[in-house]
N, C-alpha and C positions, 0 to 999 in steps of 0.2 A: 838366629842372629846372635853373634858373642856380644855382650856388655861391654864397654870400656872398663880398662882398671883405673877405680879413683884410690889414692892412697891418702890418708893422712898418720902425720907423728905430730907428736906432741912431748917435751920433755922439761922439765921445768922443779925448781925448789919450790917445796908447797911445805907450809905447816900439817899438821895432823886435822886442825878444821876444818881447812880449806878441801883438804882431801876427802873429809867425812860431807864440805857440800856437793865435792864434785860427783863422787859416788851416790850422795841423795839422787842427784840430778839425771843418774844412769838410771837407777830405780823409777823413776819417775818416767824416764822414757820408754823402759822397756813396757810398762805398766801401761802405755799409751801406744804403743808398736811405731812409737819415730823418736827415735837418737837424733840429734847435730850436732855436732860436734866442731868448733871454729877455733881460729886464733887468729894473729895478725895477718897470717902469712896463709890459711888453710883453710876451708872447708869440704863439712862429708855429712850430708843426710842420708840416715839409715833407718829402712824397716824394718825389722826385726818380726818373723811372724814363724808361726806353726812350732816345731821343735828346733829348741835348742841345746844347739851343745855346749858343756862347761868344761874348763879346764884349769883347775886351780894347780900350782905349784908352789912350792917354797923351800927356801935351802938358810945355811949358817954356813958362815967361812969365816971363822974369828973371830972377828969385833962387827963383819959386814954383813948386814941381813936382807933377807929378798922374798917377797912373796910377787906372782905373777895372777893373774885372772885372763882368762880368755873365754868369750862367746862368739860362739860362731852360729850360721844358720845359712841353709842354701835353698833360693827360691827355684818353682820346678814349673814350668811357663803350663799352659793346658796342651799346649803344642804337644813337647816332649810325656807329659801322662797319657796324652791317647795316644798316641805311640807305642807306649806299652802292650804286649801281647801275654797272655797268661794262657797256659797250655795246661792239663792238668791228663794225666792218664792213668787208668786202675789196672795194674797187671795182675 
């Protein structure tokens, strides 16, 4: 059975603190395997379990600077593991 897609965004002017509480806050949930993530308008609870992937990026264009984060992770239900078949043959 496919999941719904939940999506949230979030974009907004933050000082450098506020950003250092927001990111405390992501450590803290990965650290606990549940994110939530709300605002007025949105939310999205996330598990976060087994491996994950990271994806750091950053760039300079001028005066404008950008650094990106991304974590990802993908749950694999018991359904689709026993499904899996492993063949193994010695020639």
């Amino acid at each position: 059975m496919k999941q719904d897609k939940k999506n949230f965004r979030h974009e907004s002017l933050q000082d450098a603190q506020s950003i250092l509480k927001i990111l405390n806050a992501v450590v803290e949930g990965l650290e606990k395997g549940k994110l939530s993530l709300r605002d007025d308008e949105d939310e999205i609870i996330l598990n976060p379990q087994g491996l994950l992937q990271l994806k750091m990026t950053a760039n300079q264009e001028g005066n404008r600077y950008n650094f990106g984060l991304k974590v990802s992770w993908q749950i694999e239900s018991e359904q689709s593991i026993q499904k899996k078949t492993l063949h193994v043959d010695a020639d």
